[in-house]
C-alpha positions in Angstrom: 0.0 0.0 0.0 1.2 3.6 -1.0 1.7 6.5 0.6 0.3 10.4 -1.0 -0.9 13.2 0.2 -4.6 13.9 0.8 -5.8 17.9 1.1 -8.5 19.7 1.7 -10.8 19.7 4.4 -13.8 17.6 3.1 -11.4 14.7 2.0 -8.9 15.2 4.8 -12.0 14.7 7.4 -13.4 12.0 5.5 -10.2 9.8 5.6 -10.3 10.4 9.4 -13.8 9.2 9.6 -13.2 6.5 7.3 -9.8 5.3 8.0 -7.5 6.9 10.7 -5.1 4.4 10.8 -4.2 5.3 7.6 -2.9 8.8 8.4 0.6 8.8 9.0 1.4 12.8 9.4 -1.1 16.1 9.5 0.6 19.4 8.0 -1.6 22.0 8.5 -0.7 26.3 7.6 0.7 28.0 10.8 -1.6 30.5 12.4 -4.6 29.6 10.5 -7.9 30.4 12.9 -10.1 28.4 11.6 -13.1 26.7 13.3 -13.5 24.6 10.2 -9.7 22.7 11.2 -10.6 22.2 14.7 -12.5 18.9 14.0 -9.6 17.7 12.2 -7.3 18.4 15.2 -9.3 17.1 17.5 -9.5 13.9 15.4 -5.7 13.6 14.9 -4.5 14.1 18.8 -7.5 11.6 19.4 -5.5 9.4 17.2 -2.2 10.1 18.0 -1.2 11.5 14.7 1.4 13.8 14.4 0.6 17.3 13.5 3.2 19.8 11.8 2.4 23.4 11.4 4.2 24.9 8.4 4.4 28.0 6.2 2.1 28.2 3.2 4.9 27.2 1.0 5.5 24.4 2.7 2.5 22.8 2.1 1.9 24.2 -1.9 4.9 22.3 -2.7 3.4 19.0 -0.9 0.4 19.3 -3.3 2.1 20.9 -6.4 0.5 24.1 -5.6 -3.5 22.7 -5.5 -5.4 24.6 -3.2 -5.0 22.6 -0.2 -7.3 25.0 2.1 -4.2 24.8 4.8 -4.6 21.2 5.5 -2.8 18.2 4.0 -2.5 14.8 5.0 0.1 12.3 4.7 -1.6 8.7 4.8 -1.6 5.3 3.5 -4.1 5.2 -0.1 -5.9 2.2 -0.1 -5.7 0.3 -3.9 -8.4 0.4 -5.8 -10.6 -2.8 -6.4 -10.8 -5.3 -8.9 -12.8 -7.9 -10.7 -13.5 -10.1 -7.4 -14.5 -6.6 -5.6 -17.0 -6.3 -8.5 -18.5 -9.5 -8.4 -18.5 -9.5 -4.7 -20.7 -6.5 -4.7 -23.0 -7.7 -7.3 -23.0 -10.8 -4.8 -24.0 -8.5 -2.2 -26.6 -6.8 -3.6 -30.1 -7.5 -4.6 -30.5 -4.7 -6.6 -27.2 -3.4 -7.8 -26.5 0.6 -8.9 -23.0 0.4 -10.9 -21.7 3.8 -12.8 -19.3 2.4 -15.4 -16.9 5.6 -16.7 -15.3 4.6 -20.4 -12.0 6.8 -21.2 -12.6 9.3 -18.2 -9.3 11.1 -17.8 -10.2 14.8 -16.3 -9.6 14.0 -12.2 -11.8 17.5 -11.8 -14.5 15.3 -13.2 -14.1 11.9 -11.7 -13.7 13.6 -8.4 -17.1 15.2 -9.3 -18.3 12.2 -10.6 -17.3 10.3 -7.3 -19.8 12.9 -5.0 -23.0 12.6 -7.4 -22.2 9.0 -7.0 -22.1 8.5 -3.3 -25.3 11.0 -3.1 -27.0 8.9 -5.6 -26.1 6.1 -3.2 -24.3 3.9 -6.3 -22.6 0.7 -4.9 -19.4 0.5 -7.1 -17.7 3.0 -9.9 -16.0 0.9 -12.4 -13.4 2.0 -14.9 -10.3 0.5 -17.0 -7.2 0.4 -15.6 -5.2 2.2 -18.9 -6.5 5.3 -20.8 -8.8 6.5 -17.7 -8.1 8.5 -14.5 -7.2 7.0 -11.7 -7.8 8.0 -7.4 -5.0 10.7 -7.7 -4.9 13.0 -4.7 -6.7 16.2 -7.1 -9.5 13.2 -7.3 -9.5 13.2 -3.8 -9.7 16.7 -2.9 -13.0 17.0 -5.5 -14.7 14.4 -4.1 -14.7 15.9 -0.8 -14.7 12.7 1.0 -16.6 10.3 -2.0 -13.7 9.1 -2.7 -13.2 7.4 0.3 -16.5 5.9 0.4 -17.7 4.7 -3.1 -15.9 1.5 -4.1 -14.2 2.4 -7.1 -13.1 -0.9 -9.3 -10.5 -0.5 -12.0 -10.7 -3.8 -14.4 -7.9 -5.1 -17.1 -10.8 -5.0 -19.9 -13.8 -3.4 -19.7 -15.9 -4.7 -22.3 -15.0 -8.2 -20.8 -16.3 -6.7 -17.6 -19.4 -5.5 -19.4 -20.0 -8.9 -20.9 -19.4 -10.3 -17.3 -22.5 -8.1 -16.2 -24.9 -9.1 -18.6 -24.1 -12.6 -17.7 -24.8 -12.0 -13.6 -28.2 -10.2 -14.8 -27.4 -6.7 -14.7 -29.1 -4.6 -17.4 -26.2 -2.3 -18.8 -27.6 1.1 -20.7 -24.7 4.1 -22.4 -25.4 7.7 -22.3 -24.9 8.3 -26.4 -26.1 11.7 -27.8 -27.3 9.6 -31.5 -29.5 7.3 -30.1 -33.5 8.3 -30.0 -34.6 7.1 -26.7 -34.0 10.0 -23.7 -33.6 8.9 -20.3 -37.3 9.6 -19.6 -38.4 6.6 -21.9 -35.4 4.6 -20.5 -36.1 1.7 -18.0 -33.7 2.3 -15.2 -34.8 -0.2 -12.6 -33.6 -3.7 -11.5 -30.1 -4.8 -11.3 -28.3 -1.6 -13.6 -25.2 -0.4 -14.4 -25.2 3.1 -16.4 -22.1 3.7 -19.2 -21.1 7.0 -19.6 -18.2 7.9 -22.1 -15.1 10.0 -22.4 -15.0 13.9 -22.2 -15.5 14.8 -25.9 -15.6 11.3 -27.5 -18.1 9.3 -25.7 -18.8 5.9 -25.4 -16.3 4.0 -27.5 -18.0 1.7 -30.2 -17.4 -1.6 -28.4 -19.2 -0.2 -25.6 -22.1 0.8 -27.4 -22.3 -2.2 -28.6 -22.6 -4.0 -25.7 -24.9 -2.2 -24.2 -28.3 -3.5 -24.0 -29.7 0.0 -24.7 -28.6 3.6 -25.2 -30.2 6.8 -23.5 -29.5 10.6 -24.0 -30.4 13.6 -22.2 -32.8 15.8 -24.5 -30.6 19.3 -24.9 -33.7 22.1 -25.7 -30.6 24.6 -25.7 -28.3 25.5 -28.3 -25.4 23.5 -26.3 -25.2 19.9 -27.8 -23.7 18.0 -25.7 -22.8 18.9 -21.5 -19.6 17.7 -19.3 -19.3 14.3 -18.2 -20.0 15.1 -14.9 -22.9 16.9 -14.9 -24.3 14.3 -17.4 -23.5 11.9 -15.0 -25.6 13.3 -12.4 -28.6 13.9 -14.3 -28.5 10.1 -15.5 -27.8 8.8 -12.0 -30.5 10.5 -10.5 -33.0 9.8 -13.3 -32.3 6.4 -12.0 -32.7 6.8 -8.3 -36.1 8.7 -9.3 -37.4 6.0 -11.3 -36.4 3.3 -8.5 -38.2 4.9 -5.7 -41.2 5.1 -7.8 -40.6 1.1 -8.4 -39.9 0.0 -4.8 
């Protein structure tokens, strides 16, 4: 397991609610006053963590001058999962909510991505482990604290993975601008895992393929087509909205 640096308040208060035995050091701006830290020192001399207070430079060159809000963490980053994680979780649940992302490689919108996932309460976040973002600490910091909580399962091939789906019963549908059905005339119940494609490109071909079906968001603007992220949310939570109505 691998040590990086986690910043931010969000996602440095998250990794001490999720997993304080991961954090190895606390570096936090000298003379900050800030009631919004104080949780986050309570929490690391609660846990014995070692806290350094250092000059603003200090910390913009532990983050490669993000904005760290004055607080960055040293800890241990927990791998992502994998095929068995996957299939675990489909195990797991009755009624499965997967997001697969194909070719995302903005961290600003996986982060993003990560938080409308957790809120629309998916169980797993699956991606390819080449050409695609990965849990970098800007991911992280996004999030503000999704990341810690949503399983997020890189795989070795993804359309393997999709076929792999299909086979355990879960209905698999891609967000593709071309198609003619909107997500308002999609069925988005049962065992489901949403595909939404790469910033600019979309869905590679394979994956539209095998898909069982294809949505798109009807645009009444003159804007054809809106960032993965925010596409993302609107499909997710079309979802949740037609579940609840289901259950």
């Amino acid at each position: 397991m691998s040590a990086d640096f986690v910043f931010g308040i969000h996602a440095v208060k998250a990794l001490f609610e999720r997993s304080p035995e991961d954090v190895l050091e606390l570096f936090v701006l000298k003379d900050r006053d800030d009631q919004r830290l104080q949780p986050i020192l309570q929490q690391a001399r609660q846990f014995g963590v070692s806290v350094q207070f250092c000059q603003r430079r200090v910390l913009d060159d532990k983050v490669d001058g993000a904005q760290h809000q004055g607080v960055v963490a040293k800890a241990r980053m927990q791998q992502s999962g994998d095929e068995k994680d996957l299939a675990l979780i489909i195990e797991q649940q009755t009624n499965p909510l997967l997001l697969i992302l194909d070719g995302v490689t903005d961290p600003h919108n996986l982060g993003a991505i990560l938080r409308s996932a957790d809120a629309a309460g998916v169980h797993a976040v699956v991606a390819a482990k080449d050409r695609s973002v990965k849990l970098t600490p800007v991911v992280r910091k996004v999030a503000c604290g999704a990341a810690e909580v949503v399983p997020f399962i890189t795989v070795t091939n993804l359309a393997r993975t999709i076929r792999e789906l299909k086979d355990a019963g879960v209905w698999v549908v891609g967000a593709a601008g071309e198609t003619d059905s909107s997500i308002y005339q999609t069925r988005l119940t049962g065992p489901l895992a949403i595909a939404m494609g790469a910033e600019g490109d979309g869905l590679r071909r394979l994956t539209k393929e095998l898909c069982d079906s294809l949505m798109k968001i009807p645009m009444a603007g003159s804007v054809s087509s809106l960032n993965v992220s925010v596409a993302t949310g609107i499909c997710l939570f079309e979802a949740v909205r037609q579940r609840s109505n289901a259950s």
